[in-house]
C-alpha positions as CSV (number, residue, x, y, z in Angstrom):
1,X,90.7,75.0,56.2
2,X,91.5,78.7,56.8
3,X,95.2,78.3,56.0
4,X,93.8,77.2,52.8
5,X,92.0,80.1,52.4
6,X,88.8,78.6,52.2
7,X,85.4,80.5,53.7
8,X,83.3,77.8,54.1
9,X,79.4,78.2,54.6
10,X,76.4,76.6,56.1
11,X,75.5,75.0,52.7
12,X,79.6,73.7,52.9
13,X,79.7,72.3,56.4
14,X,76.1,70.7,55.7
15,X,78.1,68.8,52.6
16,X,80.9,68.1,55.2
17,X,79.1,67.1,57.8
18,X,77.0,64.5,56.0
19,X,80.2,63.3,53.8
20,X,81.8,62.6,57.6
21,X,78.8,60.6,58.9
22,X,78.7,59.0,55.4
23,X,82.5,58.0,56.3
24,X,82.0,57.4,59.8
25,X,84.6,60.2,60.0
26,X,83.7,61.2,63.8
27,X,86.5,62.4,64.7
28,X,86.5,65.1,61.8
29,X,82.9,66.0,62.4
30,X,83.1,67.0,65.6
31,X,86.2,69.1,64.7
32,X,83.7,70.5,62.1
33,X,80.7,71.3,64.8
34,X,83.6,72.7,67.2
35,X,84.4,74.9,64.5
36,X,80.8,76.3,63.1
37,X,80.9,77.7,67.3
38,X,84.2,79.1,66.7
39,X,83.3,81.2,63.3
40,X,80.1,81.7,64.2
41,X,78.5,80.5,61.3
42,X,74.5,80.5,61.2
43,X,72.9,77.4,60.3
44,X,70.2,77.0,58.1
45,X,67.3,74.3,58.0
46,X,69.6,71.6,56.4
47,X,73.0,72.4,58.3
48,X,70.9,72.3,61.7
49,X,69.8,69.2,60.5
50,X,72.6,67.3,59.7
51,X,74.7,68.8,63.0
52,X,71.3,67.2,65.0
53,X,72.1,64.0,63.1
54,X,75.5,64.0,63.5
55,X,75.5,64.1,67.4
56,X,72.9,61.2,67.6
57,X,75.4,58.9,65.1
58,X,78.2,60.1,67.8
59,X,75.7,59.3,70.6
60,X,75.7,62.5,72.4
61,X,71.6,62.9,71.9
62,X,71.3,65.6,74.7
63,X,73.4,68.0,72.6
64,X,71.8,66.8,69.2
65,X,68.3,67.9,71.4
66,X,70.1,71.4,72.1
67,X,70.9,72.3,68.9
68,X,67.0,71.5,68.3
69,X,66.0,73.5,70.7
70,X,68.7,76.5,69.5
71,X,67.0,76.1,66.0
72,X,63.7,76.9,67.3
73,X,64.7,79.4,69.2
74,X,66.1,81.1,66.1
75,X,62.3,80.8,64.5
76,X,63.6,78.5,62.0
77,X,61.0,76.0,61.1
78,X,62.1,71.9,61.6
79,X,61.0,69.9,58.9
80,X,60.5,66.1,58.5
81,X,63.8,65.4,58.1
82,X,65.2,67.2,61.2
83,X,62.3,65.5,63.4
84,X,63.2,62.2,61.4
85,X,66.9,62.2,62.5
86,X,66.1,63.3,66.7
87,X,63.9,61.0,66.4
88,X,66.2,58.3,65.3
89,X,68.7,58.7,68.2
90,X,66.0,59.1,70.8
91,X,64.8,55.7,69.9
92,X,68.1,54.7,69.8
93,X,68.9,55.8,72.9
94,X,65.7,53.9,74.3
95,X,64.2,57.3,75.2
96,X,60.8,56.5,73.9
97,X,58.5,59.0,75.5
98,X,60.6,62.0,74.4
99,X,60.2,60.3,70.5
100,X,56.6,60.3,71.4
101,X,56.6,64.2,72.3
102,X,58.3,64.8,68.9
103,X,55.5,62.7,66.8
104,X,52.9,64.0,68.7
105,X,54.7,67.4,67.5
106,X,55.0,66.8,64.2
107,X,51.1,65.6,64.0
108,X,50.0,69.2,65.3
109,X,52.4,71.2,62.5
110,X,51.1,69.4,60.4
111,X,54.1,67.5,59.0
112,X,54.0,64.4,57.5
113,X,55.3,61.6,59.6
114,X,57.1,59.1,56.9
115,X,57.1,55.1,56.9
116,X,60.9,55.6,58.1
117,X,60.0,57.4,61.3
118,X,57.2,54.8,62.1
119,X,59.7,52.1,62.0
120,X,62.1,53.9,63.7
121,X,59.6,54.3,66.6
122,X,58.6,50.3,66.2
123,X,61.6,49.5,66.4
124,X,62.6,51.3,69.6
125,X,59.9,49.6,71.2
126,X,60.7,46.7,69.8
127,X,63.9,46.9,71.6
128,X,62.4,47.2,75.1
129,X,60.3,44.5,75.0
130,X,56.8,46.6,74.0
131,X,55.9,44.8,71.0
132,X,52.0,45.8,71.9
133,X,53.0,49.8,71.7
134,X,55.2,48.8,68.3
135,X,51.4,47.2,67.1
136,X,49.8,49.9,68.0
137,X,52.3,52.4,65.6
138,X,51.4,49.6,62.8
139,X,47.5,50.6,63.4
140,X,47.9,54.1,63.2
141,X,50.8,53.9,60.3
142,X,48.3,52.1,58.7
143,X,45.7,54.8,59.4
144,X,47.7,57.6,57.8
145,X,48.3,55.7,54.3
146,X,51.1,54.0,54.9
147,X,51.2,50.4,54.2
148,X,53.4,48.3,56.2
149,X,57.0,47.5,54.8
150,X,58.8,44.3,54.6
151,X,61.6,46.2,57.2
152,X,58.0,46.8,59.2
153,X,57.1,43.3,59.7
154,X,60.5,42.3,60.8
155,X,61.0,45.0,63.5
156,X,57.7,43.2,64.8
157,X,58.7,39.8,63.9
158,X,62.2,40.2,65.6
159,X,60.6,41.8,68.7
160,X,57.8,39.0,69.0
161,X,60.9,36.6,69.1
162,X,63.3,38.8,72.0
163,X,59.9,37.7,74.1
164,X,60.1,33.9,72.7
165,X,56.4,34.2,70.7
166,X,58.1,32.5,67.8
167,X,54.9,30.9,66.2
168,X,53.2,34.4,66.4
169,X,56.4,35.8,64.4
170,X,56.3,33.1,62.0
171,X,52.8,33.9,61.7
172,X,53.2,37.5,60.6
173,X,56.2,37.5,58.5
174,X,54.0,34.6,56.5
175,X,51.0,37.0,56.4
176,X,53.5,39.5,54.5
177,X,53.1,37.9,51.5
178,X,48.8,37.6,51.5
179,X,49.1,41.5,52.3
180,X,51.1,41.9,48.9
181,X,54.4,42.7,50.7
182,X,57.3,40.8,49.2
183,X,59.7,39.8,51.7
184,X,63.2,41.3,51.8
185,X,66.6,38.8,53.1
186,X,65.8,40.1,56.5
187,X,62.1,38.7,56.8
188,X,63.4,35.0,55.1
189,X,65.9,34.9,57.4
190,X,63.9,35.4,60.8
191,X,61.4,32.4,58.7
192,X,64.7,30.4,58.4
193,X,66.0,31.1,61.9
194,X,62.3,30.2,63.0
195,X,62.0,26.8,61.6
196,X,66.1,26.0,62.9
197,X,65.1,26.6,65.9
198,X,62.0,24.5,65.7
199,X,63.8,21.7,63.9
200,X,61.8,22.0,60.7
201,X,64.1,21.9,58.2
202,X,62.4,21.0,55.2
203,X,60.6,24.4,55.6
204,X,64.1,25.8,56.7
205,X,65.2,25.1,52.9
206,X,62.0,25.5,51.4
207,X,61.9,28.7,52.4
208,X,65.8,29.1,51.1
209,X,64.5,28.0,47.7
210,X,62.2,30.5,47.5
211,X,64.2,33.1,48.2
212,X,67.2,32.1,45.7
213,X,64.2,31.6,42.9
214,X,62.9,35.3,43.7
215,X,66.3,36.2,43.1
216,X,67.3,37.1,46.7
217,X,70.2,36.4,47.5
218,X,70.6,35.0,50.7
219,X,72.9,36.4,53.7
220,X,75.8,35.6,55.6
221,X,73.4,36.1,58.4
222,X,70.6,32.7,56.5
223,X,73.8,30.5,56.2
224,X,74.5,31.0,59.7
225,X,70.9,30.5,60.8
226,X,71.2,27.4,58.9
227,X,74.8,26.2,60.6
228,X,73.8,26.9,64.1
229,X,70.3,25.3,63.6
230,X,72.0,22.0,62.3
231,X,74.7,21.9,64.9
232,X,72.3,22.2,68.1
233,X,69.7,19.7,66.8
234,X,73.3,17.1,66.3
235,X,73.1,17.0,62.2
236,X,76.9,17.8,61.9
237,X,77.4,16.6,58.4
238,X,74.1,19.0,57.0
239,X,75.8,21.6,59.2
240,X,79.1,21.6,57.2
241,X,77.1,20.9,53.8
242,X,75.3,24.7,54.6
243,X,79.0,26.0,55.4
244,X,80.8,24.5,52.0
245,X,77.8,25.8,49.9
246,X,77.7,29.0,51.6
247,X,81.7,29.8,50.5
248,X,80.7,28.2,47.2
249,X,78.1,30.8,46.8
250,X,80.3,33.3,47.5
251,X,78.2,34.3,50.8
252,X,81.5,35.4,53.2
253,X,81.3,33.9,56.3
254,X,81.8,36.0,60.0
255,X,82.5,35.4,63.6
256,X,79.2,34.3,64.2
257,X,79.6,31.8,61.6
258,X,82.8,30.4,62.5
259,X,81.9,30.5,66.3
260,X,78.8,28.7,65.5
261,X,81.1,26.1,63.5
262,X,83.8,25.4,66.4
263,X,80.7,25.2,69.3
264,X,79.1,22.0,66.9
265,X,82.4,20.4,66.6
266,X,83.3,20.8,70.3
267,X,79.9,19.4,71.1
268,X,80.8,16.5,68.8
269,X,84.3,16.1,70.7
270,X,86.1,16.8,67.6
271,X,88.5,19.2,69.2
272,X,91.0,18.9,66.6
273,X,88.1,20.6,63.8
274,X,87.7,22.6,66.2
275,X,91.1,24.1,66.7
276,X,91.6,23.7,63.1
277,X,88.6,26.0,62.6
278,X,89.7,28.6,64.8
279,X,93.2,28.9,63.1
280,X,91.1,29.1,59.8
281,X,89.5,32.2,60.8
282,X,92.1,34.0,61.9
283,X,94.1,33.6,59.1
284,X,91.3,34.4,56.9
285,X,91.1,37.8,58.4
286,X,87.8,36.7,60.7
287,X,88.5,37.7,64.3
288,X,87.4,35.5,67.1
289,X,85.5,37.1,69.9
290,X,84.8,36.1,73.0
291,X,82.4,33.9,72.1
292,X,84.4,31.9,69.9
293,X,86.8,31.3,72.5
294,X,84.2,30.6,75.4
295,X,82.6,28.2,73.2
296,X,86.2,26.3,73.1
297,X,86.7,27.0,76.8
298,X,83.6,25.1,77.5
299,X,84.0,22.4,75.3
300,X,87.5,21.2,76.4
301,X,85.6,21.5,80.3
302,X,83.1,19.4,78.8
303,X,85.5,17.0,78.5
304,X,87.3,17.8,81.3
305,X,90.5,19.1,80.0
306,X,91.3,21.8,82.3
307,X,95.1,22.5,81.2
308,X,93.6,23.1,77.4
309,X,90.9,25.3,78.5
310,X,93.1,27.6,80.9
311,X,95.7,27.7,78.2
312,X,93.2,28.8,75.9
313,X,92.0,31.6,78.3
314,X,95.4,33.0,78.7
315,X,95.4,33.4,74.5
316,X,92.1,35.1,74.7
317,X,93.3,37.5,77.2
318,X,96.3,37.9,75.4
319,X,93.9,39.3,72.4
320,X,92.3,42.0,75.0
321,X,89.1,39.6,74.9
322,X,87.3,39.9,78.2
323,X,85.9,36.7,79.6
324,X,82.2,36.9,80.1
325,X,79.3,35.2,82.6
326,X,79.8,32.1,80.6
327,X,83.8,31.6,80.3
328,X,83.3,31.7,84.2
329,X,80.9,29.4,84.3
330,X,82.7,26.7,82.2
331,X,85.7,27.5,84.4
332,X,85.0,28.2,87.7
333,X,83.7,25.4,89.0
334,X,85.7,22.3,87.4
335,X,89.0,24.6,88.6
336,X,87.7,24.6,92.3
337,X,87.1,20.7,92.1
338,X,90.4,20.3,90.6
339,X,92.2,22.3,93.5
340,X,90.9,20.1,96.2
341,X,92.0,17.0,94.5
């Protein structure tokens, strides 16, 4: 920048900083923040702000926290959007109770705590299991004016699930819509995934219905909700049915999906779809993890066809795919009994 003879500002690096994290150009923004030290620039409200948010997208929260602190010390006032963002990658980084000393904060400036930071702080709880302290943010969200969201009811929803309370998430993403709240892809997708799981699949595509007519389209991540659903309950043929319509709708399908395809047909013993699916992914630019391959793995020890499933390993290992608890698992034990035959 300087041999170009530019003399940048804090309003410019704020622009920069926030086009990099836009970008997901790390590398550049942390040149950036080396260089604001190196000029010594002084940053304002907004560059302090996007430098705090910057360092929580690049993970390093204890920095994004000093440069928090530095701003205070200055006697430059934070704002919502500066608490918003520390806020975000404490929650992020699980550390709830310091997210809580920042709300609490905020509440005693005076400064309005958005519907954003709420579900940032649901969510965080969410994520640790504490779906009653994520219940008890809805309350007091709902105290301060601010009506539940659709992305509200899902963080809750997706948290009741993690601890297997299924019918109590079904329960309150279907209470959405009595409250007024029209559900977004996300919420019909946790209904969907519900009732897959449950083996109800007339409400599984009554529910799809719905969200097609309120014209919502539905995600890679409802197709696959769909596929997996199918395939674990043994109904192969309305498994690939969901798959053919999903590329007919143009929905593009992932790892997940394909994964979810090659684990059905191994459990049908249709190795050969299997294999043929795998190849399929690959050359359609899809990269299989280590999932995919474990789900493979197993099904050829399934079947007891140890050369195939070693083979296999080798090729994921080839990949730089690390096999997990569960490629062990399938492994392991069928290798020992066939070394002492």
């Amino acid at each position: 920048m300087e041999k170009e003879g530019w003399d940048f500002d804090a309003k410019s690096y704020t622009l920069l900083i926030k086009r990099c994290s836009t970008f997901g150009e790390f590398g550049e923004m942390k040149r950036l923040f080396m260089e604001i030290e190196e000029k010594g620039v002084k940053p304002d409200v907004h560059l302090y702000t996007s430098m705090i948010s910057g360092y929580c997208k690049l993970g390093n929260v204890r920095k994004a926290y000093q440069v928090f602190d530095e701003m205070t010390e200055r006697g430059l006032v934070p704002d919502g959007h500066t608490y918003g963002a520390l806020i975000n990658g404490l929650c992020k980084g699980g550390l709830m109770q310091e997210a809580e000393v920042l709300v609490n904060e905020m509440q005693s400036r005076g400064i309005w705590i958005n519907r954003a930071i709420f579900n940032t702080m649901m969510d965080g709880y969410c994520k640790q299991g504490n779906v009653d302290e994520a219940l008890r943010l809805q309350r007091i969200m709902e105290d301060e004016g601010h009506e539940p969201d659709a992305n509200a009811y899902n963080i809750i929803a997706t948290g009741l699930r993690k601890l297997d309370l299924h019918d109590e998430a079904k329960r309150l993403l279907l209470s959405m819509v009595d409250r007024g709240v029209a559900p977004n892809v996300l919420a019909y997708t946790s209904l969907i995934d519900i009732y897959c799981k449950q083996g109800d699949f007339f409400e599984a595509k009554r529910i799809l219905s719905e969200m097609e007519t309120k014209g919502i389209k539905p995600s890679t991540g409802t197709y696959n909700a769909l596929i997996d659903g199918y395939f674990k309950h043994g109904n192969f043929i309305e498994a690939k049915r969901a798959f053919i319509e999903m590329e007919t709708k143009g929905v593009k399908p992932n790892t997940t999906t394909y994964t979810a395809l090659i684990d059905g047909y191994c459990k049908q013993g249709d190795f050969v779809k299997a294999k043929r699916t795998l190849i399929e992914m690959e050359s359609t630019g899809v990269k299989p993890n280590t999932n995919t391959y474990t789900a493979l793995i197993d099904g050829y020890c399934q079947k007891g066809m140890m050369n195939e499933a070693y083979k296999l390993r080798i090729v994921m290992e080839s990949k730089d795919l690390i096999p997990n608890v569960y490629t062990y698992t399938s492994l392991v034990p069928r290798g020992m009994q066939i070394r002492k035959c």
